[in-house]
N, C-alpha and C positions, 0 to 999 in steps of 0.2 A: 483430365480434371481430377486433384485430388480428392479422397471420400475423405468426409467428415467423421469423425472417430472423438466422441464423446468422452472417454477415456484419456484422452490424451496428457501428456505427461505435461505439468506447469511451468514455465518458464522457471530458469535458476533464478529468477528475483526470488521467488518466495519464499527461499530454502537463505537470502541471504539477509545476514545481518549487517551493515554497515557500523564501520570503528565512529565511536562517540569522540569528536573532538572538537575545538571553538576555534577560532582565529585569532592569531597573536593581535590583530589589530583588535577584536572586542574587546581584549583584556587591558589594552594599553590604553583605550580612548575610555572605559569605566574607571581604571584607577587616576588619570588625571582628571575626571570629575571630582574621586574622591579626595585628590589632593587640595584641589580649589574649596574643596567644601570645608577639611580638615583647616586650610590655613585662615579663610574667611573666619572661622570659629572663635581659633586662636586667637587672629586679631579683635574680634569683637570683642571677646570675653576680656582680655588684657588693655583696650585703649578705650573699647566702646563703657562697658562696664566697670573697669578700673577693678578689677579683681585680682590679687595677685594669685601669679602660675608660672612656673619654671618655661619662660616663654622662647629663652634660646635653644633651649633643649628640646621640645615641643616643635620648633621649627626646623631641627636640626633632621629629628625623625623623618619631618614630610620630607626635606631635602631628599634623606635617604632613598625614598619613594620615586621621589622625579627621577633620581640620577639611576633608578634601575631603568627606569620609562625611557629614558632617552638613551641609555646602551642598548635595550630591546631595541628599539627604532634604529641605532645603527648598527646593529650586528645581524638583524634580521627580517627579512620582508615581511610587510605588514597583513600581507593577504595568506604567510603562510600558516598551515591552520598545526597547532600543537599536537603532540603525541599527549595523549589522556594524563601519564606519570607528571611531565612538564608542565603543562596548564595547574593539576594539581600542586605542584610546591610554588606557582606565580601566586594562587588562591592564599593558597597555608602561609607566604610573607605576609599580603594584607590581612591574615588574622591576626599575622604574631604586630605587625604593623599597628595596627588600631589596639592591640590588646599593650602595648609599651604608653602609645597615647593615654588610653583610660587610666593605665597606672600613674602617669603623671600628675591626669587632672580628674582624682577622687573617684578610681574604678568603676565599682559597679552603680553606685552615688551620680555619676555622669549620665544624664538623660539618653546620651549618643550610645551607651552599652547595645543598645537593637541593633546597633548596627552590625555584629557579629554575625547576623542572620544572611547580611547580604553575598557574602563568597559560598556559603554551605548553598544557598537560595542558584546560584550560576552552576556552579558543581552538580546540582541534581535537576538543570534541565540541558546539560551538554555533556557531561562527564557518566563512566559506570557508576553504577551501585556504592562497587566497594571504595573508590574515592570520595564518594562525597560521605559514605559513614566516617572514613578517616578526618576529614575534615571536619564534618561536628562533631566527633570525639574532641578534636584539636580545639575547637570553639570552645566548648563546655570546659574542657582543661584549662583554657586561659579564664573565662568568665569565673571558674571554679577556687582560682587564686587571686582573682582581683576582689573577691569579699572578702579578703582574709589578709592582703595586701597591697597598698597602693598610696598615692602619697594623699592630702587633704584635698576635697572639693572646693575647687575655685568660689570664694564666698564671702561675704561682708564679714572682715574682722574682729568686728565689734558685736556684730553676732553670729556667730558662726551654727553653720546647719548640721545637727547630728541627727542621723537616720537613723530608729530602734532597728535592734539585729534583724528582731523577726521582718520588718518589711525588708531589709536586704535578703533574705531570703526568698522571701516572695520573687521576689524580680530576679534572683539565679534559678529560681524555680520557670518562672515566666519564658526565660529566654531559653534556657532547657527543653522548654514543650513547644515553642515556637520553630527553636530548630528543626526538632523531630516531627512536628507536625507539619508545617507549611516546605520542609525538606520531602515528607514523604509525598504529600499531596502534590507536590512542583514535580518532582519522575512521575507517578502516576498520568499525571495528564500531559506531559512530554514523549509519554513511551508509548500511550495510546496514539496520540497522533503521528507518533514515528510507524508505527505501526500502520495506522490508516495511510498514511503518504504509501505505506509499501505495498499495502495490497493493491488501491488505486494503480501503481504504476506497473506491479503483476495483471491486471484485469486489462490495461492499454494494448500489453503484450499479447493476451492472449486472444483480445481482440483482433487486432493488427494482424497476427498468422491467421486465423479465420477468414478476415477479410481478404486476404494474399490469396488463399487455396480459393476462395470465390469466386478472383479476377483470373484464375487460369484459363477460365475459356473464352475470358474478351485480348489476353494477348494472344492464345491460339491464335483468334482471327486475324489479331494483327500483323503475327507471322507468315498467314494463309498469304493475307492481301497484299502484304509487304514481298512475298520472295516469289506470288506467281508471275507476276512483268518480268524476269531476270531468266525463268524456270524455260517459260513459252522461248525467249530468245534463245537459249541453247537447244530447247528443242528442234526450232527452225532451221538452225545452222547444224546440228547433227543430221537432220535429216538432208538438209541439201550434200550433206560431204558423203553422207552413204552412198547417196545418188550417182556422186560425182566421181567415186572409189570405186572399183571392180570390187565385187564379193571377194575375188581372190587374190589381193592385194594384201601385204603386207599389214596392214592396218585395216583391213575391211572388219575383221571381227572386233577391232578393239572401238570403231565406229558406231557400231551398230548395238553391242553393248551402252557405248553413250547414252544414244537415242532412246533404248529400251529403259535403262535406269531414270533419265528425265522426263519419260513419260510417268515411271512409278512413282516418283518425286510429285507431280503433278495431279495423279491418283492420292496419294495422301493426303498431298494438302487440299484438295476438294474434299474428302470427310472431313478432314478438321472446321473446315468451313462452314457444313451442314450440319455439324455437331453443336460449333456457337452461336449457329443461326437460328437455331432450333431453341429457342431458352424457356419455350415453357416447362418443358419437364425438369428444367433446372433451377430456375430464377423463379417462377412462379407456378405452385402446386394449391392443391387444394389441401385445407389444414389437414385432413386424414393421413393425406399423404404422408406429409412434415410428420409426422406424428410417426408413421412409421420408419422413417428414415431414420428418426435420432433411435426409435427402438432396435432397429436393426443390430447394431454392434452387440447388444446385450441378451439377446436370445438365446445363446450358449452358456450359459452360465448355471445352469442347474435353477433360474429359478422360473417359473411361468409370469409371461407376462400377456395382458390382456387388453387390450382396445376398446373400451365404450363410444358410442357415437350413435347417434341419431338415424333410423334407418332414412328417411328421408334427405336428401342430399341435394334437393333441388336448390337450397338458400346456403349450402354450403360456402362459404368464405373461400377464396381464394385469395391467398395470400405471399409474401415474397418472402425468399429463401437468403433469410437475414442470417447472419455470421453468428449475430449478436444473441443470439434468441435458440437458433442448434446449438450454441455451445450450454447457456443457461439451461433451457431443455434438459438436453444430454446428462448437465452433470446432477440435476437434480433424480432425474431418472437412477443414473450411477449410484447415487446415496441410498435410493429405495431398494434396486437390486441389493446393494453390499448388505444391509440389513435385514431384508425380508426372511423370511423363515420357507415360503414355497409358491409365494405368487405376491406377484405386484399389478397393479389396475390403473390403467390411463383413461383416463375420461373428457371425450370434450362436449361440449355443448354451446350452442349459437344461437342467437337471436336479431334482432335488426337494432342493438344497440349495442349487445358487448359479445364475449366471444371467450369462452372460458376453458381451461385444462387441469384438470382434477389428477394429482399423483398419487396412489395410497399404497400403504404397504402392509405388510403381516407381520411385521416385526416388532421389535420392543415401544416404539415410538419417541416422542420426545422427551427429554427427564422433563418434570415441569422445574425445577429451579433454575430452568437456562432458557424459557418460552420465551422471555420478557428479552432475554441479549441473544439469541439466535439472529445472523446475519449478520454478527459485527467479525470483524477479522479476529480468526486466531481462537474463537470459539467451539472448542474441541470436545463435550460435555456430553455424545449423544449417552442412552442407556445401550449398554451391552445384549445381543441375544443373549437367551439362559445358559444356549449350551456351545457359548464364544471360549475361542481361542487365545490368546497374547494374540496371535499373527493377525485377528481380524480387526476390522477397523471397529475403534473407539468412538468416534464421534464425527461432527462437522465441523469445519475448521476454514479455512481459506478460501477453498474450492466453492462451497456454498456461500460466499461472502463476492467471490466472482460471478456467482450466477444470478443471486441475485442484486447484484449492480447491473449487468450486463441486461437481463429483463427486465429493470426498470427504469434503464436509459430506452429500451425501446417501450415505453408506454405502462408496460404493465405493473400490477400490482399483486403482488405476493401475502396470502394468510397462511398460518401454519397452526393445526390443532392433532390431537392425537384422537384415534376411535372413543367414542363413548362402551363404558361396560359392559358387557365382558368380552365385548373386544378388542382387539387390542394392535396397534399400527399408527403408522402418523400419515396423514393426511397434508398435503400441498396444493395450496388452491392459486392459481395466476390467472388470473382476468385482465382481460383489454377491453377497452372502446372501442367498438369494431371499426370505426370512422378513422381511430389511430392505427389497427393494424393493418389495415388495406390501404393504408397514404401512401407506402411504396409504389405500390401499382399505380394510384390514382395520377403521380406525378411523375412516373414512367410514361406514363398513358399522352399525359401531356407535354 
């Protein structure tokens, strides 16, 4: 059975970043939206309204648009997803695309100018950083000359609408900060949840191996029970042929050896048997236990580590030896060791409704400008010992974002405060219902 090792290295998920790219088919089924919606316009504004507008030319544009849509579509699969550069210049036509429109029909004067916003708005929830700045550069460069050039605003002749400069300014001002704003807020909340997707799928992993190292000793058994029937058959038949072989036979010693190795064959796999058989010392410990278990690994470490617990033991919990819960444990422990200064304090305590573990440490504690986001992924902020290295660890990051999902898919609940004055250390407090942590057992049981 393998030991649980608290420490243990993270899956390469969390070290990986995946390439930012979209599918050719997104961009093809959004710009023939926007072509139906461009030519609906045109039409309106020229037959519905009776406004004059350079309307062949006006439709010649959108043509342009289709006829890139439908070479996309046959020169390339719809599901394949674009290299970041590519997708970027498909974006930068529909700006240069709607920025020729606008000039057409009265620039920035054209209500439809917002629409600039929409390719930089795709760019910064599928594309890097620095394409989609390229891209609102490119937005604002065109918005930036359509107040300064562009043919008359589709408009009653006989009184024709002239905008003062200063509100044309307003509105290259407007869509200016619309870019820059609603561009940087659209990454920001794309990269968080890129982000959360990737921790979640690191936390499955390291689930999953926890779980695996668990069930070594229910395939043990299964191997025991599986190859003794086959094991006892050759032992039968070695021993009848030794019988049946003179000791000084040719083959007498190479018989007898047989017999001798499928009896050791046999011998093993009967400890293995009484080893998965045996599952309380594995499967289910009394919390003190578990407590010492995830400590074990961290004992060597130069820092003192200490055990609280109740001396009474008769209501002690007995509880099952979850994956989920040694790894969370462990890595929170891990955090406290890396930081302390020369002892760290486990505390548990129990009662007949919850069932609590107390981690503290002597170290710098938590900054407070990161109390409020501690446990989101990627959160790397702790304070420094005074008398830290570059090589030591900086803060919480991942690891504690694993542990605590992992303990609070199993029930519990996680507080985090630092020592009150003048001491000094952070404090981890995980409580359960004692009713949810002994459900294992209770449904083992049954």
């Amino acid at each position: 059975m393998g030991r649980y090792t608290a420490a243990m290295p993270l899956p390469d998920l969390v070290h990986y970043h995946p390439r930012r790219n979209v599918r050719l088919d997104t961009l093809v089924r959004l710009r023939w939206l926007a072509i139906i919606g461009q030519t609906t316009a045109v039409l309106v504004v020229d037959f519905g309204l009776e406004f004059e507008l350079p309307l062949w030319t006006c439709l010649a544009v959108i043509a342009l648009s289709a006829w890139l849509n439908i070479a996309l579509r046959l020169r390339f699969h719809m599901t394949q997803r674009l290299e970041p550069d590519r997708a970027a210049w498909l974006l930068a036509f529909d700006i240069a695309e709607l920025a020729v429109l606008l000039f057409l029909t009265g620039g920035l004067q054209n209500p439809f100018a917002f629409l600039f916003l929409a390719p930089v708005l795709l760019s910064a929830t599928a594309l890097p950083p620095r394409f989609t700045l390229m891209l609102g550069g490119f937005a604002v460069a065109c918005a930036t000359v359509l107040v300064f050039v562009h043919y008359p605003l589709p408009w009653d002749s006989e009184d024709p609408l002239q905008l003062p400069p200063i509100y044309m300014m307003g509105v290259w001002l407007s869509i200016l900060l619309a870019i820059g704003f609603i561009g940087v807020y659209a990454w920001q909340i794309t990269e968080e949840a890129r982000q959360l997707a990737d921790a979640l799928a690191a936390t499955e992993l390291v689930l999953a191996h926890e779980q695996h190292l668990s069930q070594l000793d229910g395939l043990a058994a299964a191997a025991a029970h599986e190859l003794g029937t086959p094991l006892s058959t050759i032992s039968v038949i070695a021993k009848e042929l030794e019988n049946a072989i003179p000791a000084q036979a040719p083959h007498g010693d190479d018989v007898r050896l047989l017999r001798e190795q499928a009896t050791r064959c046999r011998d093993i796999l009967a400890k293995l048997t009484e080893l998965s058989s045996d599952l309380e010392p594995f499967d289910r410990m009394p919390l003190t236990t578990l407590i010492e278990e995830v400590i074990a690994p961290h004992r060597n470490f130069g820092v003192a580590i200490a055990v609280n617990a109740p001396e009474d033991r008769s209501t002690e919990p007995v509880v099952s030896r979850n994956p989920a819960i040694l790894y969370g444990l462990g890595n929170l422990l891990e955090n406290a060791v890396d930081f302390a200064q020369e002892s760290v304090t486990v505390g548990a305590k129990w009662d007949d409704e919850t069932i609590e573990v107390v981690i503290s440490d002597d170290g710098p504690g938590f900054a407070p400008e990161i109390m409020d986001r501690i446990g989101e992924p990627y959160v790397t902020t702790r304070r420094r010992k005074p008398n830290a290295t570059d090589e030591e660890p900086t803060g919480l990051g991942l690891g504690f974002f694993i542990a605590k999902t992992l303990l609070e898919r199993a029930g519990a609940n996680l507080s985090l405060a630092n020592r009150t004055a003048p001491e000094r250390g952070a404090i981890i407090t995980i409580r359960w219902p004692r009713s949810e942590f002994e459900w294992p057992l209770t449904a083992a049981a049954a």
